[in-house]
Steps between C-alpha positions, in 0.01 A plus 500: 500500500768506733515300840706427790523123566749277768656205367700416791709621751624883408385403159305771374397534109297754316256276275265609210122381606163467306314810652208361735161659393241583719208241565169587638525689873879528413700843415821504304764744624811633365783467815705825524678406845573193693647523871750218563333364838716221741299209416642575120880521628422175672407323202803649327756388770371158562178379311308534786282760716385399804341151446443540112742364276561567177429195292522672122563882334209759575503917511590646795369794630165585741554888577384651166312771386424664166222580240204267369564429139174344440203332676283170428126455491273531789767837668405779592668831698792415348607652146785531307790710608389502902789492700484163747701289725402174579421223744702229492265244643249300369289250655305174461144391612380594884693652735419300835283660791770530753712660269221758394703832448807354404501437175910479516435156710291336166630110492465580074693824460731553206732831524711646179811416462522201720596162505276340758297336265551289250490604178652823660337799463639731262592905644470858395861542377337504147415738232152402514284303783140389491355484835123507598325780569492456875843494506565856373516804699440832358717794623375813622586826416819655543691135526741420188540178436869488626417531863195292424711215480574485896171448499484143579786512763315751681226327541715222636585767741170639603349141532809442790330802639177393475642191674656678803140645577472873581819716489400817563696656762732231541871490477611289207818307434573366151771302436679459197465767290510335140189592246247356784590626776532853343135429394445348828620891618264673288223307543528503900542871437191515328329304754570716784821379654612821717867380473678258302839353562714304247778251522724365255851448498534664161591893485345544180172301589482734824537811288236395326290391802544839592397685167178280458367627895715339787592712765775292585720251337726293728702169415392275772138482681686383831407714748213633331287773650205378755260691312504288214197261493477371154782370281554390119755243439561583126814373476423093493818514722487185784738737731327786469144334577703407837608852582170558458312262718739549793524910479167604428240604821249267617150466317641638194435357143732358234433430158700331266544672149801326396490161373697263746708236391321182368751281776514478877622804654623644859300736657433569867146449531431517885429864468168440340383281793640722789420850355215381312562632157291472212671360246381469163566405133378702175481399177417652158234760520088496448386810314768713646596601194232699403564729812921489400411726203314731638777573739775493232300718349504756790830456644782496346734310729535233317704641301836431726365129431609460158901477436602383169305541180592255197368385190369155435790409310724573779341258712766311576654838646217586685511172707867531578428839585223382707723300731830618500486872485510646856293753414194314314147535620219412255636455156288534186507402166390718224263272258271712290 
């Protein structure tokens, strides 16, 4: 079969594998799309995403979704054909008490596609994965496996939700309107935001803000309107954290989507003494997923999320597309 692997730094190769059969509690399923997510580009730029560093090749790729090709001994709801996505994680032994419910927290969590272990663990930009059982989500009806493969980014996005505690009502700001904070859109949307308001300095990301359910777009949250008590930084951006912080009302609450950088950064953090504002971190998601397709499923907004469609063999493309086209948003590759 076909794979994806990283051998170094914008060093992409297309490698024939041994297909991995299915084991007992384990399903084997045939990949037909793969969403390029940041924490690949960051491997492909530099080795390295977030604290995990790329030691040796591995596959890429943990936004996939597709059909199961076959199933091992001891499986059951899940037959031949069924059209999945799946969870990346997988985890190890007991979850500690005071981190009951947050599964994304385990101390022994592997995730596809990542390098934060050593050996790595291997990704979904492959012809064929085996994964266990657990790990696969079946999609309901009505959702093609296309749009299923946002699936895993959205629940990135309804976890930050989640996070943020309840949004009905409220006056949202999202900013930075890449693939997550689009999601981040819908999924406030979803949740019961009465108003949403996107920033990003890009024109074509605030188009797109606006097609996926913004009712406004603007290039700069100075100044932003006193009715907004809950913010998403989705951009990982130090200087837009700080616009943030110093703008937003009192007793409001900001999450942060976007992955900061690893080094010491500048941010004006007074504001979250003197207006006490909840700020807080999200990572990863729980089950989320499982609720992401049942909403691709029934709204189609997603849609404006995907940009660029491109064959596996085109990889190389698809990541320079992924970072230097101004008008990128979630690129996927075509597998199956």
């Amino acid at each position: 079969m076909r794979a994806l692997e990283i051998h170094g730094v914008q060093d992409l190769r297309i490698v024939d594998r041994p297909a991995p059969d299915p084991g007992p509690d384990q399903v084997q399923i045939r990949v037909e799309w793969g969403g390029i997510c940041g924490s690949d580009i960051a491997y492909w730029r530099r080795g390295i995403s977030g604290t995990a560093v790329m030691a040796h090749p591995f596959v890429l790729g943990h936004e996939v979704s597709g059909r199961v090709q076959a199933v091992g001994e001891d499986v059951s709801g899940l037959a031949e054909g069924l059209p999945v996505t799946v969870h990346p994680a997988r985890t190890t032994g007991p979850l500690p008490a005071r981190l009951a419910g947050r599964d994304n927290l385990h101390p022994q969590l592997t995730y596809l596609g990542s390098a934060a272990q050593d050996p790595h663990t291997d990704g979904g930009f492959a012809e064929l994965i085996t994964v266990d059982a657990a790990q696969v989500v079946p999609l309901p009806p009505g959702l093609d496996t296309r749009r299923a493969v946002l699936a895993e980014p959205l629940g990135v996005a309804m976890h930050a939700i989640r996070r943020a505690g309840d949004v009905r009502g409220a006056h949202v700001l999202v900013a930075g309107c890449g693939p997550i904070g689009l999601l981040v859109i819908i999924a406030a949307r979803a949740a019961g935001a009465a108003r949403v308001t996107a920033v990003d300095l890009a024109a074509p990301a605030r188009e797109r803000a606006l097609a996926a359910g913004a009712d406004e777009a603007l290039d700069s949250a100075e100044d932003m309107a006193p009715s907004i008590t809950v913010a998403f930084e989705a951009s990982g951006a130090p200087a837009s954290l700080d616009t943030i912080l110093r703008s937003i009302s009192r007793a409001s609450v900001v999450v942060q989507v976007g992955n900061l950088p690893p080094t010491p950064i500048s941010v004006s953090l007074g504001p979250i003494v003197s207006k006490e504002i909840d700020y807080r971190g999200t990572y990863r998601f729980v089950a989320e997923i499982e609720d992401a397709v049942e909403l691709l499923a029934r709204d189609d907004l997603a849609e404006h999320v995907i940009s660029h469609e491109l064959a596996l063999e085109d990889a190389a493309a698809a990541f320079t597309t992924q970072v230097s086209d101004p008008t990128s948003s979630k690129v996927v590759l075509r597998i199956g």
